[in-house]
C-alpha positions as CSV (number, residue, x, y, z in Angstrom):
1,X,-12.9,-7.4,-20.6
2,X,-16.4,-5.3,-19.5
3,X,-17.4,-2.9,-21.8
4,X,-15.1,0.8,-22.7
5,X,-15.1,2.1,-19.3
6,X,-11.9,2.0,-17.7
7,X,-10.9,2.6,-14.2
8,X,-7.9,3.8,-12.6
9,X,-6.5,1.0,-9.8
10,X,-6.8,2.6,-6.5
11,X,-3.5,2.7,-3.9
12,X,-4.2,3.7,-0.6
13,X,-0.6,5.1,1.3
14,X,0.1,5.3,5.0
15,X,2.9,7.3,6.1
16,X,3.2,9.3,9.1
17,X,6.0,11.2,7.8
18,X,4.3,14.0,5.1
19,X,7.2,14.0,3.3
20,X,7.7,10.6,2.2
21,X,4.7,10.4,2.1
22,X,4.7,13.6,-0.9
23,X,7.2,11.1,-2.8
24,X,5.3,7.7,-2.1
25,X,2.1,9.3,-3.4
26,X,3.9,10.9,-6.5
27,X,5.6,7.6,-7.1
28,X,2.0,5.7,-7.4
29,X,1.1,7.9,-9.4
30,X,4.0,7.8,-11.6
31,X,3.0,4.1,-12.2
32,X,-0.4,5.6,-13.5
33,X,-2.5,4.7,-10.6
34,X,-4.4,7.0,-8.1
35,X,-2.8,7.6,-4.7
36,X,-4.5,8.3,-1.5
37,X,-2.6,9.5,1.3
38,X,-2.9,8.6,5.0
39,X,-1.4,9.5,7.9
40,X,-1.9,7.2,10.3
41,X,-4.1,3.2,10.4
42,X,-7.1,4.9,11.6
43,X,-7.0,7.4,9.1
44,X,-6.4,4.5,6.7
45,X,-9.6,2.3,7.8
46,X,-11.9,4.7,7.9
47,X,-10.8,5.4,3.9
48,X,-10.8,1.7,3.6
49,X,-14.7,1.5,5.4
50,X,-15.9,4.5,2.9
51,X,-14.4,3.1,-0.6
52,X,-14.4,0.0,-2.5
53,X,-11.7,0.6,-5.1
54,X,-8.8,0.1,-3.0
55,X,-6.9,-2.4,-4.9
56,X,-3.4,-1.8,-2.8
57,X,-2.2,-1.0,0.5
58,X,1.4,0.5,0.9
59,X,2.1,0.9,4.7
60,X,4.8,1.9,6.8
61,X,5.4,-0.1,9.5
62,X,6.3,2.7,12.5
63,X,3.7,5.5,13.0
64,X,3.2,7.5,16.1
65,X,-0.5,7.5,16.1
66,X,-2.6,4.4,16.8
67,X,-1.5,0.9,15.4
68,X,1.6,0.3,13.9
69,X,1.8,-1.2,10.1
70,X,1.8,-4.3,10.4
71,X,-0.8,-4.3,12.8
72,X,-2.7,-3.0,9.9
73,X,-1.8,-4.9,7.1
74,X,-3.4,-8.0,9.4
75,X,-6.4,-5.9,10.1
76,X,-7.1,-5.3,6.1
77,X,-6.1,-8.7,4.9
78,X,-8.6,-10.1,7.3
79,X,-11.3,-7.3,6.6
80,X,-10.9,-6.7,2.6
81,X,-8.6,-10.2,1.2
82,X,-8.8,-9.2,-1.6
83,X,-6.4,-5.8,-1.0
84,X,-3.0,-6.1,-2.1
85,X,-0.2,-5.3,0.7
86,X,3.5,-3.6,0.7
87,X,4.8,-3.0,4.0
88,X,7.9,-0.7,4.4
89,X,10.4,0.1,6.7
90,X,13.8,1.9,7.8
91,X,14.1,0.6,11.2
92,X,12.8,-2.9,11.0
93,X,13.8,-5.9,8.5
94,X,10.4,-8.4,8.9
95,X,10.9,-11.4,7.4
96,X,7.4,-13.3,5.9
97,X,5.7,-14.6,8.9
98,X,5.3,-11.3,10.3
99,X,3.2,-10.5,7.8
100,X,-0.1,-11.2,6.0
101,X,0.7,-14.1,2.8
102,X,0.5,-12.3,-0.2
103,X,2.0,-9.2,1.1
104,X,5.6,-7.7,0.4
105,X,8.2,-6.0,2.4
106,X,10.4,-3.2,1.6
107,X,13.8,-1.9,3.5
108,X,14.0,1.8,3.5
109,X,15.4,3.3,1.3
110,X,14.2,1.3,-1.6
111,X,15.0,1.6,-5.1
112,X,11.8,3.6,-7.2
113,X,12.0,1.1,-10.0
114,X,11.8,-2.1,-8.0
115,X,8.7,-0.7,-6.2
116,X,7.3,0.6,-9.4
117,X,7.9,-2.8,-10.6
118,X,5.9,-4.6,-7.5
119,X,3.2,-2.0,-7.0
120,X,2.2,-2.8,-11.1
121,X,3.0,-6.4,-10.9
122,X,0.6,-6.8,-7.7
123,X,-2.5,-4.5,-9.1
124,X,-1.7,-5.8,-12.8
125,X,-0.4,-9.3,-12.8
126,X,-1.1,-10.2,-16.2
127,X,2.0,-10.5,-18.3
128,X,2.7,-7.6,-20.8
């Protein structure tokens, strides 16, 4: 522990869809983080390029513009390790080695609580 200042964890959210993208973003930030919204992975790097507070990554796997999520999640776990990384879907079910090691995967629709549960546990994993 630094000195008094404290800073809000940073959650960066790609979804091509604007609304569930409107409940992924209020859902962040009902875990008392700060949500950025995307809409698509080049949107998403170029946020990534400009800020160095982006502690997680919360993808969805099929967008209509550019590369698809896990595409992405690959790209940022090799550019910025040390990015934390939930990958979600509806029409695919990825198992582990189709995605980066230390990321997770959700099936749409996923319960609010478990991904509350995983988005603190991955930017906070101190017990407590």
């Amino acid at each position: 522990m630094t000195n008094g200042a404290h800073s809000v964890p940073v959650v960066l959210v790609v979804e091509d869809n604007e609304l569930l993208k409107f409940f992924m973003v209020n859902l962040v930030r009902l875990a008392g983080f700060t949500a950025i919204p995307a809409s698509n992975a080049d949107e998403a790097l170029a946020i990534l390029e400009s800020r160095s507070d982006i502690a997680l990554l919360i993808t969805n796997v099929v967008m209509r513009d550019g590369m698809n999520g896990v595409s992405l999640a690959h790209a940022v776990d090799k550019r910025w390790p040390s990015v934390k990384i939930i990958v979600v879907s509806d029409l695919l079910a990825l198992s582990e080695c189709d995605l980066p090691m230390k990321s997770l995967f959700f099936t749409k629709p996923y319960h609010d609580e478990e991904m509350l549960f995983e988005i603190r546990a991955l930017i906070d994993p101190q017990p407590g």
